[in-house]
C-alpha positions in Angstrom: 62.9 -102.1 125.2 61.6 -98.7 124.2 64.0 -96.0 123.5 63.6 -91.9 123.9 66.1 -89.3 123.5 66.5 -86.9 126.0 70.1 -84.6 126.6 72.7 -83.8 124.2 76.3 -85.1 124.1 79.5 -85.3 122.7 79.2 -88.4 120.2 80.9 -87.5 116.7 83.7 -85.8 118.2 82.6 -82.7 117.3 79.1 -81.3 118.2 76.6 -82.1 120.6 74.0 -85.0 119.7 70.9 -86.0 121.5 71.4 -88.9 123.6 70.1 -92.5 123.5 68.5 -93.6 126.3 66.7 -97.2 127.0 64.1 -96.9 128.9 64.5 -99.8 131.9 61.1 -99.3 134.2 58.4 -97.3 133.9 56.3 -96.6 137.0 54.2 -93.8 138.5 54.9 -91.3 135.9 58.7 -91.9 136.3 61.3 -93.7 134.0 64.3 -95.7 134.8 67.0 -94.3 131.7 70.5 -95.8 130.6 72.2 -94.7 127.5 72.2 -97.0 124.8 75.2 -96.5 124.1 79.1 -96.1 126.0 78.9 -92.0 125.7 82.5 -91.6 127.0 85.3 -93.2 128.4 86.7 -92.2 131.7 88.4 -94.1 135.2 86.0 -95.1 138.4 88.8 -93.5 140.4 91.8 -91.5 139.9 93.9 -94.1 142.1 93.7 -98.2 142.8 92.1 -99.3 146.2 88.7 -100.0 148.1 87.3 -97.0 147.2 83.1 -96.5 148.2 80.8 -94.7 145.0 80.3 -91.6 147.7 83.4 -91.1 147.1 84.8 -92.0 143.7 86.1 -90.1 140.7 82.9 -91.3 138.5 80.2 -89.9 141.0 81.7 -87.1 140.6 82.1 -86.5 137.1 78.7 -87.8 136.8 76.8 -85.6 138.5 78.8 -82.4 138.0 80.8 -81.9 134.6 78.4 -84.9 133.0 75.2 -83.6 134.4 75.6 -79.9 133.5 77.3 -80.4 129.9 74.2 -83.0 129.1 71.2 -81.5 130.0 69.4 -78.2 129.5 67.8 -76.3 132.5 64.1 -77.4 131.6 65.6 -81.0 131.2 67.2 -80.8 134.6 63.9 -80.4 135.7 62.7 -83.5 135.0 65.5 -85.7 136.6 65.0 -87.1 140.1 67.2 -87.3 142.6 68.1 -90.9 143.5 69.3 -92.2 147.6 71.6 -95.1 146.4 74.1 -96.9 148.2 76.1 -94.9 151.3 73.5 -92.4 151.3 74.1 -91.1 148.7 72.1 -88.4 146.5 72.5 -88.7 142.9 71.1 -87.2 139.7 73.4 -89.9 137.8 74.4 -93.0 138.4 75.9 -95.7 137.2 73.9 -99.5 137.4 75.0 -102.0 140.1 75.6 -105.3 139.1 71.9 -106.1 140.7 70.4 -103.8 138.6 72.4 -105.1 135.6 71.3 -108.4 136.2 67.5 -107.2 136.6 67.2 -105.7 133.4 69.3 -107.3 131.0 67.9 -111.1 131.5 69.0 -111.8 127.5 72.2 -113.4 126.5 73.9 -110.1 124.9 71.2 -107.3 126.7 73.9 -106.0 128.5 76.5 -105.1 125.5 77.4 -101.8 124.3 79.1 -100.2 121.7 80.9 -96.7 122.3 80.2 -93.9 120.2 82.9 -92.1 117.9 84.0 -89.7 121.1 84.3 -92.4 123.6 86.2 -94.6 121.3 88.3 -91.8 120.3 89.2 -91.2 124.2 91.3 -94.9 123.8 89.1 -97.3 125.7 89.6 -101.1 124.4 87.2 -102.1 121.4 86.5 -105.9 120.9 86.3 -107.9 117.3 82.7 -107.4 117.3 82.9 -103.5 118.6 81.3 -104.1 121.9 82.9 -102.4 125.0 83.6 -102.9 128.5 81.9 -100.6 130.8 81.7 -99.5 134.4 78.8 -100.5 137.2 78.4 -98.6 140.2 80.4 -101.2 142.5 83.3 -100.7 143.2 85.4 -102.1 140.6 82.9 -104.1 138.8 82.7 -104.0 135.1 80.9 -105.1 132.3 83.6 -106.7 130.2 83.0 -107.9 126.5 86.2 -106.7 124.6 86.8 -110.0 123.7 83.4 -110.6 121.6 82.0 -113.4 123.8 78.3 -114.5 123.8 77.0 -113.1 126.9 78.9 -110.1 128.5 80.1 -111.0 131.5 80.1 -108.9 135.2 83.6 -108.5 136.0 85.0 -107.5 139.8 88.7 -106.7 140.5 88.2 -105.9 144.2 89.4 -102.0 143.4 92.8 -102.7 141.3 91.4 -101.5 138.3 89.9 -98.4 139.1 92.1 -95.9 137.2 91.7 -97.8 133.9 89.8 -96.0 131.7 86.3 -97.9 130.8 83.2 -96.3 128.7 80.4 -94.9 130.8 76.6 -95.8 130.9 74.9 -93.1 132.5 71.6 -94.0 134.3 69.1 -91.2 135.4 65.8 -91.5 137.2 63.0 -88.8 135.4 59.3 -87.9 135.6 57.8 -87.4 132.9 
């Protein structure tokens, strides 16, 4: 998959870096992003329960505090908005597990490793480094702490939404 940089984050723990992106589609002059790699750690929700993506913790972070730290007013420019799920209208998302399954078709695709801020942030770190991260559904999860072959997509019906995985933001832009 090809990869572009395109933002600036957090990743060292002390300045701002350009994020990794992975470039998942490419069609009429627009791109389909996700970071590379888990750029911070946070919770899908600030409480346990059957909580929609309208309406969770993560949406917002995402497209507010996320959204304006990361990107640049001429780089704002160039990301879409995106209807998802509930009607929703998003700059940022996160995958679904559809979308997951779409694009990572490899055994191991769909692994990350955090960088130095997310790790710092005290999110769970497997043998081999990988980490487990959050999809848009609610409380679905790629999980690979434990270092097995093939990440798996993990659901806990919403009683695991204040636990604190790394994020993998996902932006729609035209180029």
């Amino acid at each position: 998959m090809r990869e572009i940089k395109f933002g600036n984050y957090l990743q060292n723990n002390q300045i701002a870096e350009p994020i990794e992106w992975i470039v998942l589609e490419e069609k009429d002059n627009k791109c389909l992003l996700t970071t590379k790699y888990g750029i911070d750690a946070q919770v899908y929700h600030t409480s346990d329960g059957n909580i929609a993506w309208k309406d969770s913790y993560i949406r917002n972070w995402l497209n507010n505090e996320f959204y304006n730290s990361a990107f640049s007013s001429a780089e704002k420019m160039h990301i879409d908005d995106i209807i998802l799920a509930e009607n929703c209208n998003d700059k940022v998302f996160l995958l679904s597990r559809n979308e997951t399954s779409k694009y990572f078709l490899s055994i191991n695709s769909n692994k990350i490793m955090a960088t130095p801020y997310t790790r710092s942030k005290g999110i769970d770190v497997g043998q081999s480094g990988w980490v487990s991260y959050w999809l848009r559904d609610t409380g679905y999860c790629i999980d690979d702490t434990w270092g097995t072959i093939g990440a798996s997509i993990y659901g806990s019906d919403g009683y695991m939404l204040s636990i604190k995985f790394a994020i993998r933001p996902a932006i729609w832009i035209t180029l």
